[in-house]
ZAMARGU-4260 file (C-alpha; in steps of 0.2 Angstrom, whole numbers, plus 5000, padded with zeros to 4 digits):
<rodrens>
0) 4757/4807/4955 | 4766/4798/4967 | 4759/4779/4969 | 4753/4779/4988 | 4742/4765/4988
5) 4744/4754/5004 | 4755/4739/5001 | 4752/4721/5010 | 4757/4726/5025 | 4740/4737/5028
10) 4728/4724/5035 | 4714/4729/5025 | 4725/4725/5011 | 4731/4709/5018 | 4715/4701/5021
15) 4711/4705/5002 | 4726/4697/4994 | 4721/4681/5006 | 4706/4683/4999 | 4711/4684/4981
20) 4723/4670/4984 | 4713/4656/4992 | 4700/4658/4977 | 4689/4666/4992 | 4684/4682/4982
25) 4688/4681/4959 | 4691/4699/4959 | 4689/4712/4972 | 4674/4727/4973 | 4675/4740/4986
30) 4666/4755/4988 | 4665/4771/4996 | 4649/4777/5003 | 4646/4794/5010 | 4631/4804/5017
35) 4626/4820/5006 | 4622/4829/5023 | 4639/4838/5023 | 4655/4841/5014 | 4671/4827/5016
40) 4682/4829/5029 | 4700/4822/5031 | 4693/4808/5039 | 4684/4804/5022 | 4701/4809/5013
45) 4710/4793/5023 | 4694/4780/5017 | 4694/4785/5001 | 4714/4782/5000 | 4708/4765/5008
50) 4695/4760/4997 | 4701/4766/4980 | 4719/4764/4984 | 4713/4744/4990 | 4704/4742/4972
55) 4719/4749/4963 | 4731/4739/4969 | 4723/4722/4966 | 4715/4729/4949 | 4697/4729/4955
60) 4683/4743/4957 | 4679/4753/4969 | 4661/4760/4966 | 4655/4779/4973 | 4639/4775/4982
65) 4628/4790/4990 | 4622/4784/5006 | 4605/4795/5003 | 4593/4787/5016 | 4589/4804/5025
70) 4583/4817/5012 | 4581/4831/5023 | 4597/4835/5027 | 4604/4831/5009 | 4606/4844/4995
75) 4614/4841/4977 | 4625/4853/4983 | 4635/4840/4994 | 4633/4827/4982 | 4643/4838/4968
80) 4656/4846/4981 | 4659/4828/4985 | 4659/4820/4968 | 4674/4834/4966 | 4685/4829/4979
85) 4686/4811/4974 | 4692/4816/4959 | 4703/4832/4966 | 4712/4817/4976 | 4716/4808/4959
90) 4702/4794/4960 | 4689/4788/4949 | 4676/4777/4952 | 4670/4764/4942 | 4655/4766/4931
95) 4640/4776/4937 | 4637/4787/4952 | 4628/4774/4961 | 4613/4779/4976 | 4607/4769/4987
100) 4587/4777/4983 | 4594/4767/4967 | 4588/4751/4977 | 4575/4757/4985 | 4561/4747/4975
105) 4570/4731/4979 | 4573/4738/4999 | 4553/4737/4999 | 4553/4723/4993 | 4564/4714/5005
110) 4556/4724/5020 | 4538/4715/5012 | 4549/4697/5013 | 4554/4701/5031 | 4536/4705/5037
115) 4530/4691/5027 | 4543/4677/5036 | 4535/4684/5052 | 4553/4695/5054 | 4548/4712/5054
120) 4532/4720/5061 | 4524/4740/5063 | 4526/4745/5081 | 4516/4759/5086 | 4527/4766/5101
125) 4530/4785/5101 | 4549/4790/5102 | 4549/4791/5119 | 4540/4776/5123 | 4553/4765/5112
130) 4569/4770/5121 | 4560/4766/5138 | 4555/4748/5130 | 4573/4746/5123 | 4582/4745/5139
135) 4601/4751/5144 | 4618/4742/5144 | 4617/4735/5158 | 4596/4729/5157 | 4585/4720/5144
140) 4574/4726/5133 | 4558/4723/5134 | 4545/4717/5120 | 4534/4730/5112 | 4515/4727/5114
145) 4515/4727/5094 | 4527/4713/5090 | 4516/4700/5088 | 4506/4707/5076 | 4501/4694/5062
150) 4507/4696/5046 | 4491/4700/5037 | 4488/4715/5052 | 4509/4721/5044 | 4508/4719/5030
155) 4491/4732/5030 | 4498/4741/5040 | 4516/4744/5030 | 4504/4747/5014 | 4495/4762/5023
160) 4512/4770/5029 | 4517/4766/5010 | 4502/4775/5003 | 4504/4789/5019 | 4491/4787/5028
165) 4500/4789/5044 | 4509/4805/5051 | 4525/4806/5052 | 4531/4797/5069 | 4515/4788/5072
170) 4523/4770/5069 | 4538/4762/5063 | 4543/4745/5053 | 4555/4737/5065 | 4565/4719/5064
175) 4559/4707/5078 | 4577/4701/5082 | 4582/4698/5101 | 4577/4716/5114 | 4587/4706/5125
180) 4603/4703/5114 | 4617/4713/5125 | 4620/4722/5107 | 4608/4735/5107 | 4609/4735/5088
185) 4599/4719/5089 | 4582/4726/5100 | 4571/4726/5085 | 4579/4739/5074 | 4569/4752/5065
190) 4571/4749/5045 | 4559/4760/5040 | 4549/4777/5046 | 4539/4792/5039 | 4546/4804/5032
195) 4535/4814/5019 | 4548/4824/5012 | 4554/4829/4992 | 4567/4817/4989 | 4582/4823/4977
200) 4582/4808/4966 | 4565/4800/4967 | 4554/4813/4969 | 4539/4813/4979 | 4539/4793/4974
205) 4541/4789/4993 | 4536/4794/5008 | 4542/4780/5020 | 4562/4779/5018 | 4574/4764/5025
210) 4587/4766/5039 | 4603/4766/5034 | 4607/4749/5044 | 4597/4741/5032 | 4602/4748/5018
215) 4621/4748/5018 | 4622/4728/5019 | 4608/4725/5007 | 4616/4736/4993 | 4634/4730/4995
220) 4626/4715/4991 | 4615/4723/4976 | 4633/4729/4971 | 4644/4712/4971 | 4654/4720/4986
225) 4665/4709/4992 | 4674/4720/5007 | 4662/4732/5015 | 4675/4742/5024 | 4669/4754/5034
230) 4678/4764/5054 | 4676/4755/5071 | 4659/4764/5077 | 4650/4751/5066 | 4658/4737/5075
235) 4643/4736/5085 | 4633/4737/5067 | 4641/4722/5062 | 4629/4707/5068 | 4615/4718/5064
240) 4622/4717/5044 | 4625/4700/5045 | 4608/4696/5051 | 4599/4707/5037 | 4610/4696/5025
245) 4607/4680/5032 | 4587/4684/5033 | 4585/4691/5016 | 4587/4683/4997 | 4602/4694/4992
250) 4613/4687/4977 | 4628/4693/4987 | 4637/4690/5003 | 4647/4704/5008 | 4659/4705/5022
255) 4661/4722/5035 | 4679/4726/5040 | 4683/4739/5051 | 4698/4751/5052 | 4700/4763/5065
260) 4696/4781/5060 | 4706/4798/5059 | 4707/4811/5072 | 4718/4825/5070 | 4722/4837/5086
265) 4719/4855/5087 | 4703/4848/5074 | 4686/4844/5075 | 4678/4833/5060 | 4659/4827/5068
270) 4649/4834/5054 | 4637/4842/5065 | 4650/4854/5074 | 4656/4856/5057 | 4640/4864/5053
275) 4638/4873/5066 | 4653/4883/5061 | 4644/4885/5045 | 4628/4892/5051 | 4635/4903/5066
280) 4645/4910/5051 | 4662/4905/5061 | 4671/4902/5045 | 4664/4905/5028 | 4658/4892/5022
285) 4661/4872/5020 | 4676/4877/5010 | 4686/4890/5020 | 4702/4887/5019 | 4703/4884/5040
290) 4690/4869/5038 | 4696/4850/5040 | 4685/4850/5025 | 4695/4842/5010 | 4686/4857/5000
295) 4694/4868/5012 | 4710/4859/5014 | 4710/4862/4994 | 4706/4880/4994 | 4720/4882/5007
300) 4731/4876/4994 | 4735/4857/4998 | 4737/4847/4986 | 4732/4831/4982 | 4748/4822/4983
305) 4752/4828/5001 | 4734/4821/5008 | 4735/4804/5001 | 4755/4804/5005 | 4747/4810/5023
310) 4736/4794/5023 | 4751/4783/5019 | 4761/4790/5033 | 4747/4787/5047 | 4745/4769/5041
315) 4728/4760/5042 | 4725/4750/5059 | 4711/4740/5071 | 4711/4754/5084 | 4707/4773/5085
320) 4720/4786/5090 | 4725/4802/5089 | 4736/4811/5075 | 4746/4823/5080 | 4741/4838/5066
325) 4760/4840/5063 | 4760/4826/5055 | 4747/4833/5039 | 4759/4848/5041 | 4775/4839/5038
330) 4765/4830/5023 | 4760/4847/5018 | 4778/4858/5017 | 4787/4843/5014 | 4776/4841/4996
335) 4777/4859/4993 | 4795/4863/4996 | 4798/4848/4983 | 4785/4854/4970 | 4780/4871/4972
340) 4788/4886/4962 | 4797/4899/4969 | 4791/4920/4967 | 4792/4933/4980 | 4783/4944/4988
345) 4784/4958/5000 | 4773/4961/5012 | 4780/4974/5024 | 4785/4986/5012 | 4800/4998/5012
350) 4803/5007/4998 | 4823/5006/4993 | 4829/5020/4979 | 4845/5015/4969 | 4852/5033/4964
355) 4866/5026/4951 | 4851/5021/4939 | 4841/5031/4930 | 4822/5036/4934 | 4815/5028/4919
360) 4828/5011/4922 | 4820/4996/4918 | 4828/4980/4916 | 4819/4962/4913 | 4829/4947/4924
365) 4826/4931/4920 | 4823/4920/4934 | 4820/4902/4937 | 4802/4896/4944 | 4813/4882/4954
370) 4831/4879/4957 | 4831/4859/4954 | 4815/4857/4944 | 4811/4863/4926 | 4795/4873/4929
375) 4802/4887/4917 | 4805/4905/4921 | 4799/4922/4921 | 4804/4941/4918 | 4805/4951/4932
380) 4807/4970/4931 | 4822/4978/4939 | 4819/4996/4941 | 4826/5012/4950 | 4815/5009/4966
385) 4811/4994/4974 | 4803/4986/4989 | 4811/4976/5001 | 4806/4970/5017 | 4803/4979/5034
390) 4813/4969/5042 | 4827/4967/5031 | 4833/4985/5035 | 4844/4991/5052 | 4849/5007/5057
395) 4863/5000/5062 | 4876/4985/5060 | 4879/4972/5074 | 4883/4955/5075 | 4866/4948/5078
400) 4859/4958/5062 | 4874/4954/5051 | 4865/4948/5036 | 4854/4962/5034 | 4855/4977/5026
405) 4862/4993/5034 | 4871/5010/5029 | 4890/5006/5024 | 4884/4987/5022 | 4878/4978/5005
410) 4867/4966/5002 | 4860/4952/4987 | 4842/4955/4979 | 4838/4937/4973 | 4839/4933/4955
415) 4846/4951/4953 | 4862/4962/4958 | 4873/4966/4974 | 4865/4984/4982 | 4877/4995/4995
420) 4864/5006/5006 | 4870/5023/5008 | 4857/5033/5020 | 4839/5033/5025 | 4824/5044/5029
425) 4813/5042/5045 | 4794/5050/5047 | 4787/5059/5060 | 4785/5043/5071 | 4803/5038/5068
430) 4797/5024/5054 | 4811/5021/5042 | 4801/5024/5026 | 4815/5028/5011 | 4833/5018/5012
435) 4847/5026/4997 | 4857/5015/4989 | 4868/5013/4974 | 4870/4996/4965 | 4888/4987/4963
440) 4892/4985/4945 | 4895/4969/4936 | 4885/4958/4952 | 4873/4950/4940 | 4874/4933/4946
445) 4893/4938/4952 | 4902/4943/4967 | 4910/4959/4969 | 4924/4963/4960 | 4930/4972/4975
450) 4931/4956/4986 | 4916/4966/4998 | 4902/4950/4996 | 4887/4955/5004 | 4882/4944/5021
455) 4865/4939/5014 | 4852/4939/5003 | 4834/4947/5002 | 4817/4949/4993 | 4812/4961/4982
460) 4799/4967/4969 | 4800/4982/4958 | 4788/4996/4965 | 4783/5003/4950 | 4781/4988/4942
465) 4773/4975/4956 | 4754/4970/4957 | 4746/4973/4973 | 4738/4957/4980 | 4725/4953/4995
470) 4734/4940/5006 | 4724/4929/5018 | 4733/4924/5030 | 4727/4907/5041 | 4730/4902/5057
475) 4722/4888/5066 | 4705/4887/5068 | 4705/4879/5085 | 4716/4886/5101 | 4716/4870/5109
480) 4720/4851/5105 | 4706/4842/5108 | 4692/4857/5106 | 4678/4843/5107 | 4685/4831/5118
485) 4683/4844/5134 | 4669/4849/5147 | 4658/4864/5136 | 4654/4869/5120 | 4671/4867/5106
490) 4665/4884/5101 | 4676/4890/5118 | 4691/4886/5108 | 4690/4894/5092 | 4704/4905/5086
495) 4696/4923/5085 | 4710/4928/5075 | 4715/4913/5064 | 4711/4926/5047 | 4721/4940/5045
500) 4719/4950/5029 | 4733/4959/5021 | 4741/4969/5007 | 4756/4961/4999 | 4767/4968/4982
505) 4769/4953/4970 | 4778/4948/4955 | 4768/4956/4940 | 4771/4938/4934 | 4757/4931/4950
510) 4743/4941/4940 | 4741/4930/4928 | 4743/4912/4936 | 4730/4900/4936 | 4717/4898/4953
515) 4724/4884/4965 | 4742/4887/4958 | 4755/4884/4971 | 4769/4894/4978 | 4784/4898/4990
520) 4784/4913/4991 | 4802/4915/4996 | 4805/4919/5014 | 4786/4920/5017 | 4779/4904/5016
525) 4769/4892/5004 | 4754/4902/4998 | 4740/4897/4985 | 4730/4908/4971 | 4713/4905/4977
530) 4702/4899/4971 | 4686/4906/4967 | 4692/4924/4971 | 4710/4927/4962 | 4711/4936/4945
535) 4720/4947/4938 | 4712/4962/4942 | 4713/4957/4962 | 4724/4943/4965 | 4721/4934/4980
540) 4733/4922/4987 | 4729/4912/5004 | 4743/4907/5015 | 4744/4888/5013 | 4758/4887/5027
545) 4773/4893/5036 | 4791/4889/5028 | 4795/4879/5043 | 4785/4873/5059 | 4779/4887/5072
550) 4784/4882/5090 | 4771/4894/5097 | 4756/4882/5090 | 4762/4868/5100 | 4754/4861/5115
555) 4761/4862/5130
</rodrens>
């Protein structure tokens, strides 16, 4: 795999090798922490390049820690799906799976110690009430009627809501920090609140769970992190992080840095419009190929290699921006057309019969997988019939058509010989469906001997001998480039017909390929076994992307 870790010039990795240099850090721990309330997007893809590619580089360790402070909306199911796309991308993280329900005794505790330094109390306020008493931008907060509770009257009362003995929403344990600090992340934070539900590590152990503010800086700290490095909405977050680590006896002092996050055009990442598309059965799935999803983006037959090199080529800065999704595209075909084997494929097919061969003629080609690469060969049957492409075939010759194949003119199959056509048949709708032809002797791998070279050359599979495949062809999923960022609901802007399923004639080699193999499918474009549905029996190949960038899906 190509080495696309950032280099000095990213500042994340600047501000490291200072780091490393001055003595400040002995060796460098990072860490990537998602929520398992969802699948990774390409959002994640570009921090995880960030955080592992930052450990690699200066022979640290980046830990995977799950963010799992909100278990109603987590499953294993997320947790596995993104355990596998951290290693899909080429990562590993160092020892265990890490949680932060793994800290969650010691989270207690340190709530205890809050309460106890008169720092934390149990405020009673509904929901409603709370946001009234926490102000706007532009007003103060004001006090709750709770916050000068004693310690003795909190600590009892954090026990009960401990021992659940309280309903869900009836209080709250909040910091007592400033409700008049201009940062609204400073009005007296909630870091804890009831929530009696099954948790997927701990059980039923707890029925009161931390916020993730005070979670996240507490177990970098737990964890020897030494740059928390997280995207600009949790610039705001930072003070709050700092106090919790000043106020509290961690054995670490961790330091947040933020980068700006990814947004692509013609895309929407926010997990909660992702899952929407789920659950209005838009898509599939969190792994249809048309999701930002990097389980999708997998499935659609990315690979690896094109992502991170995408993450390399948007850089890492201070502020947000958008990406123009051409960009992953170029990454995309520009990995592919280096790497990918070549095989064809007919789609449209019209059925060519080369009367100078026998019936029964079969003869096995040998043809490269790649013209500069060595990714082997394969046999490819030459028979009597053949399919070629719709298109491939005019009634008649002009300019303009030159290179393809008409009566009186010849034309190249690829990998194979030169063919003359001679006539056709038309059905009742005046479809060309048969084209006559004879074969040129002695054109296997040569020009004629007659000095009449054929203008171009085309795709074919034998059409006694070729496998039919199901082809899922993938457009867009969104119509518009900033679907969320207009008046309404995204959902306006969703393709309708980004899937088209199709019939295609393949190689009888394709059959037997291995699920998420790769290919150009020559004159087609890049397409992918998928996979969980390809097999022998029914191969099934999605269209990764077009051979070269369709004007028509630009904006205008």
């Amino acid at each position: 795999m190509t080495d696309t870790t950032p280099n000095s010039h990213n500042f994340i990795a600047k501000i490291v090798q200072d780091d490393l240099a001055s003595g400040k850090v002995q060796s460098v721990v990072t860490r990537f922490p998602p929520e398992p309330n969802g699948y990774l997007h390409v959002g994640h893809a570009k921090s995880i390049c960030l955080n592992f590619g930052v450990a690699e580089q200066f022979d640290g360790q980046c830990n995977l820690r799950f963010d799992d402070t909100n278990p109603e909306k987590e499953s294993q199911e997320f947790i596995d799906a993104i355990k596998d796309d951290i290693t899909w991308l080429g990562f590993n993280w160092a020892g265990e799976v890490r949680y932060a329900s793994d800290y969650f005794d010691q989270l207690h505790q340190w709530a205890l110690h809050l309460i106890r330094e008169g720092k934390a109390y149990v405020c009673d306020l509904s929901p409603e009430q709370a946001r009234e008493y926490r102000g706007t931008l532009t007003e103060a907060g004001k006090n709750s009627p709770f916050r000068e509770r004693t310690v003795e009257e909190n600590l009892a009362l954090f026990e009960k809501m401990r021992a659940g003995e309280f309903n869900e929403g009836a209080c709250v344990l909040r910091a007592k920090i400033d409700m008049a600090s201009p940062n609204m992340n400073l009005r007296d934070p909630i870091i804890y609140r009831i929530r009696k539900v099954h948790h997927h590590q701990t059980g039923d152990k707890w029925c009161i769970y931390p916020t993730y503010d005070f979670t996240h800086g507490q177990s970098d700290a737990i964890e020897g992190i030494t740059h928390s490095v997280c995207t600009l909405e949790f610039e705001d977050h930072k003070p709050l992080y700092d106090w919790f680590i000043a106020n509290l006896p961690v054995p670490a002092q961790p330091r947040q840095y933020e980068f700006g996050r990814l947004n692509l055009d013609y895309t929407v990442t926010s997990k909660r419009k992702l899952k929407a598309l789920v659950d209005d059965q838009v898509v599939a799935g969190w792994n249809d190929p048309r999701m930002p999803t990097i389980a999708g983006m997998r499935r659609r037959g990315f690979t690896p290699r094109s992502v991170r090199n995408f993450c390399e080529m948007i850089g890492v800065t201070r502020s947000d921006g958008m990406v123009d999704v051409a960009m992953l595209e170029h990454a995309l075909r520009d990995d592919l057309n280096k790497h990918a084997p070549r095989a064809m494929c007919v789609i449209r097919p019209l059925k060519v019969e080369i009367e100078n061969l026998a019936a029964d003629h079969l003869e096995m080609l040998s043809a490269e997988y790649h013209h500069e690469l060595d990714l082997g060969s394969r046999e490819m049957p030459f028979t009597r019939e053949i399919y070629i492409d719709q298109d491939d075939f005019k009634e008649e010759y002009s300019k303009k058509f030159k290179k393809k194949f008409t009566p009186g003119k010849r034309i190249r199959l690829r990998h194979s010989y030169v063919i003359e056509a001679t006539s056709y048949e038309k059905d009742e709708a005046g479809n060309v469906v048969l084209v006559r032809a004879k074969l040129i002797e002695g054109t296997l791998g040569e020009n004629p001997a007659d000095g009449d070279n054929p203008k171009g050359v085309v795709h074919w599979v034998s059409a006694s001998h070729s496998v039919q495949a199901e082809l899922r062809l993938y457009e867009r999923l969104f119509n518009h480039p900033t679907p969320d960022k207009v008046d309404g609901d995204f959902m306006q802007f969703v393709n309708r017909d980004s899937l088209t399923v199709t019939t295609g004639w393949v190689e009888p080699a394709l059959a037997n390929v291995g699920a998420e193999s790769n290919f150009q499918f020559e004159r087609e474009g890049y397409f992918v076994a998928d996979r969980y549905d390809h097999s022998a029996d029914k191969p099934v190949f999605n269209l990764t992307i077009g051979l070269r960038e369709d004007k028509s899906l630009q904006a205008d």
